[in-house]
VOGU-3710 file (C-alpha; in Angstrom, 3 decimals, decimal comma):
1> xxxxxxxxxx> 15,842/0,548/6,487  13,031/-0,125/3,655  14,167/0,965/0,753  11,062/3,742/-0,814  12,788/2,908/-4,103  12,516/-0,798/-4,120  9,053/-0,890/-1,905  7,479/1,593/-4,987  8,567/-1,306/-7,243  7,112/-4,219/-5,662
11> xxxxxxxxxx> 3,734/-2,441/-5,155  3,750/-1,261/-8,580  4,192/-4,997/-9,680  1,114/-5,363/-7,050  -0,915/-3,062/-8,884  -0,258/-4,550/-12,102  -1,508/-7,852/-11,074  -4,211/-6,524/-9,626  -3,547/-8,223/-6,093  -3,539/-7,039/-2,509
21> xxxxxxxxxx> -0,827/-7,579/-0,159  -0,966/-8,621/3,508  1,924/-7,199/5,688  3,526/-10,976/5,565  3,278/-11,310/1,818  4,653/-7,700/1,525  7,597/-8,709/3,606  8,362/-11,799/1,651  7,726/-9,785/-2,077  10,176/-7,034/-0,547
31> xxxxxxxxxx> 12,936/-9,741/0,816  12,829/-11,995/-2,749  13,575/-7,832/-4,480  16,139/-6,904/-2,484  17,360/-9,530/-0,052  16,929/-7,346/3,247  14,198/-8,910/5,527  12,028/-6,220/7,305  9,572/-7,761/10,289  5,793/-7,854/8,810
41> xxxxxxxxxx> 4,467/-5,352/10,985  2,154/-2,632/10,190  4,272/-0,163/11,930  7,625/-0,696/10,564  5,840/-0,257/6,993  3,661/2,449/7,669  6,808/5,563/7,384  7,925/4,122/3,757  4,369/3,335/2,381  3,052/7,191/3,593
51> xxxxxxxxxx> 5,938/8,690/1,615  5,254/6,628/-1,229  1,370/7,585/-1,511  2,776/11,394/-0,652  5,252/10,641/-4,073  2,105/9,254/-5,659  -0,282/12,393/-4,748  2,263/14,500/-6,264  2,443/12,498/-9,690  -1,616/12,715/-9,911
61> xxxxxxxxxx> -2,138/9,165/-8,821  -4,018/7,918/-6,098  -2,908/6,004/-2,866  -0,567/2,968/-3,929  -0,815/1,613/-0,334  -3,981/0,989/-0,339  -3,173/-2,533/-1,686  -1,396/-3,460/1,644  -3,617/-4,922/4,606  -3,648/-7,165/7,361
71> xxxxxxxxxx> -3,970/-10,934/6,701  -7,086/-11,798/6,531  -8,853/-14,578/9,098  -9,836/-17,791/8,241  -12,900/-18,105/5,993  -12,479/-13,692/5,154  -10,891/-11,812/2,376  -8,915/-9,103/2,694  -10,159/-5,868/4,427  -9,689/-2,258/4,362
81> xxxxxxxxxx> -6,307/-1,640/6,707  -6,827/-1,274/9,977  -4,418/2,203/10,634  -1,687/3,662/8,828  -2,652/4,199/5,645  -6,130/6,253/6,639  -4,553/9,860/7,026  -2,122/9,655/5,186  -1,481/11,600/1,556  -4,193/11,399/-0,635
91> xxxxxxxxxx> -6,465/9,455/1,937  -9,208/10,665/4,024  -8,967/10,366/8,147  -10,462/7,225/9,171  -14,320/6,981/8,898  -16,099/5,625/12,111  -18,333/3,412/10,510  -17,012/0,133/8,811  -19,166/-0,017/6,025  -17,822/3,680/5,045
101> xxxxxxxxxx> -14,170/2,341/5,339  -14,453/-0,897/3,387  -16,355/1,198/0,538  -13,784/3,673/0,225  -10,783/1,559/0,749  -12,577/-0,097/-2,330  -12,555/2,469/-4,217  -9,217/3,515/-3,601  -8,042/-0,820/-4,773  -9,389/-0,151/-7,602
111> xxxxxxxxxx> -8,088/3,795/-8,622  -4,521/1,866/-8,252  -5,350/-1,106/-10,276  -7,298/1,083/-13,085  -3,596/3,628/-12,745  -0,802/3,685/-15,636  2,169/3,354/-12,722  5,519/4,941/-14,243  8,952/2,912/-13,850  9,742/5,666/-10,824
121> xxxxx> 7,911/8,178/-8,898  9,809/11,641/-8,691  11,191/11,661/-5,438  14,303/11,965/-2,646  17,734/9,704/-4,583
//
């Protein structure tokens, strides 16, 4: 089980660098924290990185898992995420037109890289 906890802290560490994440690196970051090694996939993630953005919403700061994506493909940069994170608290549903997603997923990078991120979001022990 992913730890909300210890996930919060390597995306806050994330944020401070001013990075984004792929799945893979998130899985590695997460494993060198805490020595438990969760699968890279987007769907094991996506129930831990919704609560933290609902935490986030409730603390007045915007959606920390924005910074987590796929990997990009040769010769790209990162992109906005493909599902998961668009719906969830804090986020608009997923716009239809690609241009609208990678501008707001944007936005949204740089809201968490521009945020003061506390030591812990209020939340469940």
């Amino acid at each position: 089980m992913i730890g909300v906890k210890a996930l919060y802290g390597v995306l806050r560490d994330v944020a401070a660098s001013k990075g984004v994440v792929s799945y893979e690196d998130l899985a590695r970051l997460y494993h060198e924290a805490v020595g438990d090694w969760h699968e890279p996939q987007a769907a094991l993630w996506q129930v831990p990185l919704v609560e933290i953005n609902g935490l986030a919403r409730a603390a007045g700061l915007p959606p920390l898992s924005a910074l987590v994506t796929d990997k990009p493909r040769r010769d790209e940069g990162f992109g906005p995420p493909a599902s998961g994170f668009w719906g969830s608290p804090g986020v608009p549903a997923r716009p239809s037109k690609a241009d609208d997603r990678l501008m707001i997923w944007m936005g949204f990078v740089n809201l968490v890289h521009l945020a003061a991120w506390p030591e812990a979001l209020a939340g469940p022990p």
